[in-house]
N, C-alpha and C positions, 0 to 999 in steps of 0.2 A: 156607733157600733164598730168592732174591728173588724176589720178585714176580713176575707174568708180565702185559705190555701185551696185550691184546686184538687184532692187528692188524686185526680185522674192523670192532668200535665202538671202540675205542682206551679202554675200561677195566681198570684196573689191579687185579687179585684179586692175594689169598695164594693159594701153590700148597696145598692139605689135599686130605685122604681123596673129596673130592667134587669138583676141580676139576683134579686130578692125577691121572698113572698114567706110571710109569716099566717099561720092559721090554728084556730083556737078550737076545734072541732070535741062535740061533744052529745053524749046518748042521750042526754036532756034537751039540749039548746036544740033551739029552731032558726037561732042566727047565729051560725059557724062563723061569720068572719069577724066578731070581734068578742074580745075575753072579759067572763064575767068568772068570778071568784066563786059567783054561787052553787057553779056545777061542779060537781064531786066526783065527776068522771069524766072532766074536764085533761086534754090532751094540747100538745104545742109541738106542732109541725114546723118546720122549716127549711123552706127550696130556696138552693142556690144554684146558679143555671150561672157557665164559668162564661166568659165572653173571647174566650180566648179558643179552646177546642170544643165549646157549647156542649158539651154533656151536664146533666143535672145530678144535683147530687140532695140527699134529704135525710134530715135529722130527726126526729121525735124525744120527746120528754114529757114528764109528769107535770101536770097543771094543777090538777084538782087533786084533792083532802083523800078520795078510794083509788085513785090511780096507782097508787106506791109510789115508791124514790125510783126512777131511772130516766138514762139520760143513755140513748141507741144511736146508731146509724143503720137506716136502711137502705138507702142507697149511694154508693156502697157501701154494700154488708158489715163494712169496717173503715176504721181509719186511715188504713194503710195505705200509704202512697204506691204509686202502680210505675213498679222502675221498671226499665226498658229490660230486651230480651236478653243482652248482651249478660247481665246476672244471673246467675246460675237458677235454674229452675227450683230447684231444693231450696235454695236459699228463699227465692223470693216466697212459698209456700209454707214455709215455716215463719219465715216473718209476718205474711199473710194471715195466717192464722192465732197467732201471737196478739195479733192487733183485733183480732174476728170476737177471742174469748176473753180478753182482757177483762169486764167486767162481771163475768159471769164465774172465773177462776184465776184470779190476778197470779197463785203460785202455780198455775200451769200453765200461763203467760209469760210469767218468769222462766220457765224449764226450756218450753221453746225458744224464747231468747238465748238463753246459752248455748242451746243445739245448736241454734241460728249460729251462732258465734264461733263455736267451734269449726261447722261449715264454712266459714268466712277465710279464717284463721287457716284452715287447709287446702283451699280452692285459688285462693288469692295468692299466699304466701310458700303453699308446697309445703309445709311444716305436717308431716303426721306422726305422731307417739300415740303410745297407749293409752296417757290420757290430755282431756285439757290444760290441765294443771301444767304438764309438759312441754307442753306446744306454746303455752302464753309463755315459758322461762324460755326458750329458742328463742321466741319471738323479739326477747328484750331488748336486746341490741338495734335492733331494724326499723322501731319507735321511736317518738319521744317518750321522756319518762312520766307525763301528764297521761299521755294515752294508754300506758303499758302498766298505769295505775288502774286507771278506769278499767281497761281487761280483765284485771282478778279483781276486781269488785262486781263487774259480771259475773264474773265464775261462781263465788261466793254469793252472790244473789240467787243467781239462776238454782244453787244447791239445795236453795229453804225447798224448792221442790220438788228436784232430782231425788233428792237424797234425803229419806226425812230421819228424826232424831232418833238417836235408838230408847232413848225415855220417850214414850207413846204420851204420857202427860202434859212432854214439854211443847207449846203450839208457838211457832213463830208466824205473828200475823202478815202480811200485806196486802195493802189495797190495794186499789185498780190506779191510785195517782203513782203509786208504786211503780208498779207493773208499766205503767206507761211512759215515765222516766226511764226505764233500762231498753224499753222499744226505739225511745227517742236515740238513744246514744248508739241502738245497730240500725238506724237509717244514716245517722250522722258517718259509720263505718263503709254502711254502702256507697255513701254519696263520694266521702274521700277517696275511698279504694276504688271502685268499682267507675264511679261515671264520671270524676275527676279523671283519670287515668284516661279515658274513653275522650272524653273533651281535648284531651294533651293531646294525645295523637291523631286526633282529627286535626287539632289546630298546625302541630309538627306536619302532615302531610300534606295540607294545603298549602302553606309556606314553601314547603318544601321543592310540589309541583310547579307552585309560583316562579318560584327563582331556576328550575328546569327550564320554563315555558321563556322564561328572558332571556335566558343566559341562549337558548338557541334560537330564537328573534336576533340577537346580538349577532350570533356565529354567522347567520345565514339570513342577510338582512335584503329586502325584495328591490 
């Protein structure tokens, strides 16, 4: 099996005997712990207990033939990785949620990705215009031209939602693998901007105190 990410510290364990537990639970069966195909209301739990800050975390999906198609997080509520405070509260909330309704309304998943991003774009970089479209041309220079691509294809995603057609006939689909590929790419924004930036200057000021703390050892030697 692969790996399981942590969403709580974002470390990545092997699933073994102490940080997995898979369960078959079902309104028919009388023995939950192991999967028979026969039950049609048949469900597939699954606890992963992280080994690192030991909080659990737990999935559910469809087993059986009357369960329907889905595939949840319960604990937690969502996918969403849980970035430190240092992130703007807004941000982290709207990405939070982003990730909470993803399957339920992948183009309202989408919309709040953009918000997300627009947040992003004016918190981080000080950039505000009237609109985002605006703010990502500012932007351009301050990029590279791989990332300041991916930006308006956000925008133009996040839009199927924002902004729907003025032909009411015309329906632009997306799913939720959709939707979760444009999530992936504003944690990817958070991580660069936000707790890259955060790791630098931690790393610059211990360094930095380092060579203080010598340099007057040196001066002023016992």
């Amino acid at each position: 099996m692969e790996p399981f990410k942590c969403p709580y510290c974002d470390t990545t364990f092997p699933l073994i005997h102490t940080t997995y537990r898979h369960w078959h639970p079902s309104f028919d069966s009388s023995d939950n712990q192991s999967y028979n195909s026969m039950y049609p209301t048949q469900i597939s739990l699954r606890f992963y207990l992280c080994p690192s800050c030991e909080r659990l975390s737990i999935k559910a999906s469809s087993a059986g033939s009357e369960t329907g198609s889905f595939n949840t997080n319960l604990l937690p509520n969502s996918f969403a990785t849980q970035f430190p405070d240092y992130v703007p509260e807004s941000i982290r909330n709207d990405y939070s949620e982003a990730c909470a309704i993803v399957n339920l309304s992948p183009k309202a998943s989408a919309t709040l990705s953009r918000r997300c991003l627009q947040s992003l774009i004016r918190d981080f970089w000080g950039i505000k215009k009237n609109t985002l479209y605006q703010e990502i041309t500012e932007l351009q220079n301050h990029v590279s031209v791989e990332q300041w691509k991916v930006l308006n294809a956000l925008r133009n995603l996040g839009n199927i939602g924002a902004h729907p057609e003025a032909d009411v006939n015309l329906i632009i689909d997306m799913d939720p693998d959709d939707a979760v590929k444009i999530i992936k790419v504003i944690e990817l924004l958070i991580k660069q901007w936000y707790v890259e930036r955060h790791e630098q200057q931690k790393l610059y000021s211990e360094v930095t105190n380092l060579s203080d703390e010598k340099c007057s050892q040196k001066s002023n030697p016992k």
